[in-house]
N, C-alpha and C positions, 0 to 999 in steps of 0.2 A: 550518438551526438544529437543532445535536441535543436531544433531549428528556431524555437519559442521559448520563451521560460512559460515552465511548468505552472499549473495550480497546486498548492500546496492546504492539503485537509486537517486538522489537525483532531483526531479522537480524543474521548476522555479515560483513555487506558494509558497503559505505562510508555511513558517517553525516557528515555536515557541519555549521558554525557554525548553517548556518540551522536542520537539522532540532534542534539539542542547545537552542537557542533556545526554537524549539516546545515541546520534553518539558519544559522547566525552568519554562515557564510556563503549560502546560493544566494540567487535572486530567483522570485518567484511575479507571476504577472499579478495574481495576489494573492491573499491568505483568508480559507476561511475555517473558523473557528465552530462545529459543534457543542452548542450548548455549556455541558458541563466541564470542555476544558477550557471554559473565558483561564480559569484560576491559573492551570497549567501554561499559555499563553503568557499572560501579565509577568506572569512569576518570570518567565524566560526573555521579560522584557520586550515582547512583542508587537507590536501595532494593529491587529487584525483590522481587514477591509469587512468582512461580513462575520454574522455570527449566528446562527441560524438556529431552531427548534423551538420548544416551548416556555424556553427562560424558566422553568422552576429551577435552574441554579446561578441566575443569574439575578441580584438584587436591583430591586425597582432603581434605587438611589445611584447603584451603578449605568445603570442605562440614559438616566438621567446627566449626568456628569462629563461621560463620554460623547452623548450629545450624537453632532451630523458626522464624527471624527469616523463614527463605524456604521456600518449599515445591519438593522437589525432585520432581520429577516423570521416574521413571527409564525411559526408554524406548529399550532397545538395537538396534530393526531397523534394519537395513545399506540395506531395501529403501525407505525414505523419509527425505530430509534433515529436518534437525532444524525447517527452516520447516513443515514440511507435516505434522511431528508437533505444531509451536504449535496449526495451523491446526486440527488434527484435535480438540485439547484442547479448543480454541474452541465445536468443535460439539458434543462432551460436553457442554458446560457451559451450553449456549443464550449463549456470548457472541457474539452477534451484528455487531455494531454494533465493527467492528476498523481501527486503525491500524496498519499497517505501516513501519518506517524500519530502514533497512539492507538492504534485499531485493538493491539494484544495485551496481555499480562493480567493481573489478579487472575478472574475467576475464567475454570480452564471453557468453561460453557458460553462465555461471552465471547472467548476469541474464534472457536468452532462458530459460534453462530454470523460472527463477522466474515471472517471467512465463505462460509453458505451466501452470505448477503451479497459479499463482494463477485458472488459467480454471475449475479446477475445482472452483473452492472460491466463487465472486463469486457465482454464485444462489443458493447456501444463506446468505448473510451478506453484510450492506454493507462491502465492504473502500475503504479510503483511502491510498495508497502517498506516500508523501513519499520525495523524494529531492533531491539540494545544489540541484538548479536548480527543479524542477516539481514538482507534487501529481499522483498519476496515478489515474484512477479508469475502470471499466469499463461502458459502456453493449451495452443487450441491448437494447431496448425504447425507454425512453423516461426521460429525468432533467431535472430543472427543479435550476436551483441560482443563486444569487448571487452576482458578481464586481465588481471594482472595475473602472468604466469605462479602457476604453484596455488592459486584462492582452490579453499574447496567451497565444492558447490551439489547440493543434492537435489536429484527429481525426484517428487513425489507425488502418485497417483492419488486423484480425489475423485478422479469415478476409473473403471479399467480403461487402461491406455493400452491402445495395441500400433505399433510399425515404432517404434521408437528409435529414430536415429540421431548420431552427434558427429561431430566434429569437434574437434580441438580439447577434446578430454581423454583422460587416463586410459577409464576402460571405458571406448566405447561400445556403443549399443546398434546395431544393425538391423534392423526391422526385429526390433523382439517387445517382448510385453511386459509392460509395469501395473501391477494388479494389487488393487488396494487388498490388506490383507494378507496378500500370499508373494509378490515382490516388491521391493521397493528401489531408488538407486541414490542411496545416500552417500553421503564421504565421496564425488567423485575428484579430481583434481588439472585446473585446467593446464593442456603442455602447449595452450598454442594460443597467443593476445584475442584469436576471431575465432570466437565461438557458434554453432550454431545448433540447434534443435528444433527435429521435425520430427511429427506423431500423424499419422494416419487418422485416431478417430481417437477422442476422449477428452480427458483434464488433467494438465499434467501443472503443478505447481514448483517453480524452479527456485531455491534457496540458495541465495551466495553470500558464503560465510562472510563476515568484515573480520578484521582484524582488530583489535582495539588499540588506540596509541594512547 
């Protein structure tokens, strides 16, 4: 249960019913927009507070029009994508506590590489990754959280995770190892609302399937 409403990021990869669903019915403290998904935004009828990167996909006339309503936030380095200038925004600003949608889909080398980006940013800030099927969040340590009985939900290793323990899953895991490559613990299924998951040393990346209605 959050204490704050969340910042809410929105990428220029693939958004879905479900994630457009989510944004149209939280509340977020505000929205900021990545560059090239202004399109994705408006289209989903949106209002962003910020919109940050080098504006090559945002037309002059648009910015113009929109006026003081947004805050444009101009930042032209070639040497970071427009997420990781959100991202960087974020930690200026102590917003901590961040949703992401849009990060994944098309091209399968853009979502790996978001992914990579995103590791460097999850212990300065609680990040939350929604995309069309799953919620994705990253364990380092230790996370207790809440699920509806019966959600599958899979851990997977992004560097070797050793001590892996659970609670409130199917088959749980007891000090044992999830080793990128050689295991992984997909498909698990939760039998108990209070979840939690500790690892001893590594990156362990937790997928909880959604359901689509």
């Amino acid at each position: 249960m959050r204490k704050t409403k969340p910042t809410l990021i929105i990428a220029n990869g693939e958004i879905g019913t479900r994630e457009e669903r989510f944004i149209k019915s939280a509340e977020f403290a505000r929205i900021i927009v990545a560059d090239g998904a202004w399109v994705q935004a408006r289209g989903m009828g949106l209002h962003p507070d910020v919109v940050i990167g080098d504006f090559d996909s945002v037309p002059p006339e648009t910015r113009i029009r929109m006026g003081n309503r947004v805050q444009w936030v101009h930042r032209p380095s070639q040497e970071r994508c427009d997420l990781e200038k959100a991202l960087q925004y974020c930690l200026e600003k102590a917003y901590l506590d961040v949703i992401i949608v849009g990060f994944s889909g098309g091209r399968i080398d853009h979502t790996f590489g978001n992914i990579s980006l995103l590791l460097r940013y999850d212990q300065s800030m609680e990040l939350s990754l929604l995309t069309p099927h799953s919620d994705l969040f990253f364990v380092r340590d230790q996370r207790r959280f809440r699920l509806p009985i019966g959600t599958t939900i899979s851990l997977i290793p992004l560097a070797n995770v050793h001590g892996v323990r659970t609670k409130g899953l199917k088959y749980a895991l007891n000090h044992e190892d999830l080793i990128l490559g050689i295991r992984e613990g997909t498909s698990n299924e939760v039998i108990s609302s209070s979840v939690q998951i500790s690892i001893d040393s590594g990156i362990l990346m937790v997928a909880v399937l959604r359901a689509e209605d």
